[in-house]
C-alpha positions as CSV (number, residue, x, y, z in Angstrom):
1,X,193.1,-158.2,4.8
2,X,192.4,-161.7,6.4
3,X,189.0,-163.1,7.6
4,X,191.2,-162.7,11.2
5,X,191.4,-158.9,10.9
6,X,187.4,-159.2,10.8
7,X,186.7,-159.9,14.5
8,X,185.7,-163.6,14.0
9,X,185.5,-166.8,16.6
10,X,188.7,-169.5,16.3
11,X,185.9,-172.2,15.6
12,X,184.4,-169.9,12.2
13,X,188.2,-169.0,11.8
14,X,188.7,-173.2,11.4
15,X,185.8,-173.2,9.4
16,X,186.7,-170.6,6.7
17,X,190.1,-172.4,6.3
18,X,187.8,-175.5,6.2
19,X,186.7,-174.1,3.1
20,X,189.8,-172.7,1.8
21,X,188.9,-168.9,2.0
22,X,192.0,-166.9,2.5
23,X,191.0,-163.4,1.9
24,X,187.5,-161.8,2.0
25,X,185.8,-160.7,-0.7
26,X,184.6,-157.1,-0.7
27,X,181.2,-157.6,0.5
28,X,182.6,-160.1,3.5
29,X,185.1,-157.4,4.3
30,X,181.9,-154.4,4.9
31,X,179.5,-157.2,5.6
32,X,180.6,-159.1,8.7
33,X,182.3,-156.1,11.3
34,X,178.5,-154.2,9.9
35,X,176.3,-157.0,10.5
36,X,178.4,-158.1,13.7
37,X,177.6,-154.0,15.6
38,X,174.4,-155.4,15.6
39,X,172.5,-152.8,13.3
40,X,170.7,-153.0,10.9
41,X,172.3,-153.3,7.5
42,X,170.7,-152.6,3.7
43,X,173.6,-154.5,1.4
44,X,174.0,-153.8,-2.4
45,X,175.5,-157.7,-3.3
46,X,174.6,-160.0,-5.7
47,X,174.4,-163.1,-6.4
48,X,178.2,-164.5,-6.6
49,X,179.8,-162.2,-4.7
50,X,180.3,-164.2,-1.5
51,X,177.2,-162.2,0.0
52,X,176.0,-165.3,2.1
53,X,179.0,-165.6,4.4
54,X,178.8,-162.4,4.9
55,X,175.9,-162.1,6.8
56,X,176.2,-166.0,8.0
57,X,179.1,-166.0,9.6
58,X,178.5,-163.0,12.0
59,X,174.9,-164.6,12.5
60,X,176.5,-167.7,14.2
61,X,178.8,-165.7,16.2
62,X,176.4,-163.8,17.3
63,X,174.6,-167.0,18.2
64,X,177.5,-168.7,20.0
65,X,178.1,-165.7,22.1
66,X,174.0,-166.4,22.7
67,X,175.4,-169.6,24.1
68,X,171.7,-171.7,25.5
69,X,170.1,-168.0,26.4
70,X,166.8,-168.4,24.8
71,X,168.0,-171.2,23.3
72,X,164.6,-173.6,22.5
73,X,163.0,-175.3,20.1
74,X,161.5,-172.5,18.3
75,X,164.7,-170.3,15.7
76,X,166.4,-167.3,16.7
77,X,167.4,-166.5,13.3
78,X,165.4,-166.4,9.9
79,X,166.6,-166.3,7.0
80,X,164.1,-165.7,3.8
81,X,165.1,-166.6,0.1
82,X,163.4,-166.5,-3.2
83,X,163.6,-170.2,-4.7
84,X,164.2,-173.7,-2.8
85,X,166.9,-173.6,-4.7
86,X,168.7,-170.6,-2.8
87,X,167.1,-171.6,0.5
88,X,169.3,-175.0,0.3
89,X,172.5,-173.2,-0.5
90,X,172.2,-170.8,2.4
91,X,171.4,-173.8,4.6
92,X,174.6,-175.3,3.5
93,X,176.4,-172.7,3.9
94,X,175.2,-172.3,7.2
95,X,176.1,-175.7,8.3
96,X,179.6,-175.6,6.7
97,X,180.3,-172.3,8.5
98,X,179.3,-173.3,11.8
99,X,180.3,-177.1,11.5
100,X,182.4,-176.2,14.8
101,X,179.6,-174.9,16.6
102,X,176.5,-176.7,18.5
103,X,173.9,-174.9,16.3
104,X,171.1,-176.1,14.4
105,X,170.1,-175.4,10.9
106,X,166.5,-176.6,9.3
107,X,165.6,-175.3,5.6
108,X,161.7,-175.2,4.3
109,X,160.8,-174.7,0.6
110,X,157.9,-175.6,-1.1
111,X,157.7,-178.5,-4.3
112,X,158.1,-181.2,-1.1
113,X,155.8,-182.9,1.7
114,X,155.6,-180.7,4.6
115,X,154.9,-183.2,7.0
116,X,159.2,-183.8,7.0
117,X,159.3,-180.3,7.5
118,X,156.9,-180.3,10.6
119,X,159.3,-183.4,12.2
120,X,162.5,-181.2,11.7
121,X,161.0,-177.8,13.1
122,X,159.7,-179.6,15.9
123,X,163.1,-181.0,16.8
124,X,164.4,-177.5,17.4
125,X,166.3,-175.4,15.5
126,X,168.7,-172.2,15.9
127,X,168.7,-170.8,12.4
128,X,165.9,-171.3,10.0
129,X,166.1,-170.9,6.2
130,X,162.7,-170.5,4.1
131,X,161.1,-169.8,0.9
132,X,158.0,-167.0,2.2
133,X,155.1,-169.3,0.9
134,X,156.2,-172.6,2.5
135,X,157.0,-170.5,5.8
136,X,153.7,-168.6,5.9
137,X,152.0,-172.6,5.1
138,X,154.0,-173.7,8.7
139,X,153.1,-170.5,10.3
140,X,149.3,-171.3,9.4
141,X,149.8,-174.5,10.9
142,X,151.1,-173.1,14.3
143,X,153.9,-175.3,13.0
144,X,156.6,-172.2,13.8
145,X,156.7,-170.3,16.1
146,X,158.5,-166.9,14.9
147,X,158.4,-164.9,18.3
148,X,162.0,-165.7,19.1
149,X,163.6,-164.1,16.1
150,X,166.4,-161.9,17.1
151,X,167.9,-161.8,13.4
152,X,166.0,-161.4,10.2
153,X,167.7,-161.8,6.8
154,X,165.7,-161.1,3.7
155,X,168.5,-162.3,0.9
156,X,167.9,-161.5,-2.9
157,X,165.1,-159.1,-1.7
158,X,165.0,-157.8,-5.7
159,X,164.1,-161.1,-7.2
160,X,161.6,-161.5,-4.3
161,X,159.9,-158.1,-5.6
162,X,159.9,-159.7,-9.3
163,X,158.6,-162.8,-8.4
164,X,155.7,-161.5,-6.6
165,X,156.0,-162.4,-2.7
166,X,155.7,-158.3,-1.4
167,X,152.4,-159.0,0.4
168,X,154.0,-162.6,1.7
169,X,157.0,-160.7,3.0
170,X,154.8,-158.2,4.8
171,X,152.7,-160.9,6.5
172,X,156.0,-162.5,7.5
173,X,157.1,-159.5,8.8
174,X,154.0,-159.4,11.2
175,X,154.8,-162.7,12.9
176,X,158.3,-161.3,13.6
177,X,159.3,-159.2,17.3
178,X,159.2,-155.5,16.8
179,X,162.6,-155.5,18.5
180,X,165.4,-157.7,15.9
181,X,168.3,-156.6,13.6
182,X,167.3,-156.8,10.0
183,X,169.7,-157.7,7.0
184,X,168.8,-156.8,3.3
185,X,170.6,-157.8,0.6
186,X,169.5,-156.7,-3.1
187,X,171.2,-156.7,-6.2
188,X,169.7,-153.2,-7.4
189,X,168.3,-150.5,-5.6
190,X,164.7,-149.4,-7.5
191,X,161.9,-147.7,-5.8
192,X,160.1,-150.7,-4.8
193,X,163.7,-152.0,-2.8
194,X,163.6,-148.6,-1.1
195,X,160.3,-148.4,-0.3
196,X,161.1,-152.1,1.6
197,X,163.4,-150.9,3.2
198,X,162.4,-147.6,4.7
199,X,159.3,-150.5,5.8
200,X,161.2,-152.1,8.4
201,X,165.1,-151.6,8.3
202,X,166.0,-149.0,11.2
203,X,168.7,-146.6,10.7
204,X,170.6,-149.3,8.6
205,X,174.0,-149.4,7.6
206,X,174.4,-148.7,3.7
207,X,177.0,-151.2,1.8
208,X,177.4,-151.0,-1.7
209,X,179.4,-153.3,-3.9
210,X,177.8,-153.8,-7.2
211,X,177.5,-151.1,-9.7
212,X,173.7,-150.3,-10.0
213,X,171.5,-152.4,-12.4
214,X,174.4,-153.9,-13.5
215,X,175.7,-157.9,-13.3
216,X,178.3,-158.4,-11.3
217,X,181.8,-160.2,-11.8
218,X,181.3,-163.7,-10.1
219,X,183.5,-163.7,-7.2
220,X,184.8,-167.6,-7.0
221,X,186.5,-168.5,-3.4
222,X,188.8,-172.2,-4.2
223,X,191.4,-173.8,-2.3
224,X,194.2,-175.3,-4.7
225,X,195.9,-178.0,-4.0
226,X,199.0,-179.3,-5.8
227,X,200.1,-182.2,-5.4
């Protein structure tokens, strides 16, 4: 199988051989033709495994195909993450994938001045990227506005539980549209995960590619060249 068998654009086509993917991993391969019906989708991925394309790059083809309807300064896609740390990688990823597309990406973590962060939202944005406290900071602000969220990805959902942000994920969820596709991506599946999920996934689609409570094999995507 080729990221081409997967229903993708030419312009994330260029930018997956940009990056010198060939073949998808296995969560890519269930991820993107799941996430790109439109449904909702509860994903058993962890970290490593190539998790983040697969939900990004169906995001910005959904987005594209958007083209400027309810296009605006305020994102149509939100994407939540445990650590600053995970929230910049996403939001490179989602630049590199879309690199040959005319959509915006801002990232918003705490640790930093959020006066920056106040400039950049305010300059528009198509997909936003955010660690739940520094979101929830904007939000208080009226420095977001979250009404326009089509797509809502909540990525590493298990280490959210451990680190404590439940009740900031459920006042995140409030500022959200009842009507928006919701992606979940967990490394295990304990009560707490389910009990998440049955909260505000509808009738997801159920992809599993990690064995249960276990650590995955790091799934490493390089381009060689010899020379």
């Amino acid at each position: 199988m080729s990221f081409s068998d997967l229903g993708l654009m030419p312009e994330l086509l260029r930018a997956v051989a940009d990056k010198g993917y060939v073949t998808p991993s296995p969560i890519q391969a269930q991820a993107i033709p799941a996430v790109l019906t439109g449904r909702d989708v509860l994903a058993g991925a962890q970290t490593g495994t190539g998790k983040t394309a697969g939900f990004m790059l169906p995001i910005l083809q959904q987005l594209a195909h958007d083209g400027a309807d309810g296009r605006g300064p305020a994102p149509r896609v939100l994407v939540l993450t445990p650590t600053r740390e995970l929230a910049a990688q996403v939001a490179d990823s989602a630049r590199d994938y879309g690199r040959h597309l005319r959509l915006r990406t801002q990232v918003v973590f705490g640790g930093v001045g959020i006066n920056p962060q106040i400039d950049a939202l305010r300059r528009g944005c198509d997909i936003l990227v955010a660690t739940p406290g520094r979101l929830l900071d904007l939000a208080g602000q009226g420095a977001v506005d979250l009404r326009g969220i089509r797509s809502f990805v909540l990525d590493e959902a298990d280490r959210m539980l451990d680190m404590g942000f439940i009740h900031d994920i459920r006042r995140v969820l409030k500022l959200l549209p009842e009507r928006r596709q919701n992606l979940m991506f967990s490394a295990t599946y304990s009560k707490e995960i389910r009990e998440l999920a049955a909260r505000f996934l509808r009738d997801p689609i159920g992809i599993d590619v990690a064995p249960p409570n276990a650590t995955a094999e790091r799934v490493e995507q390089h381009a060689y060249h010899v020379g």
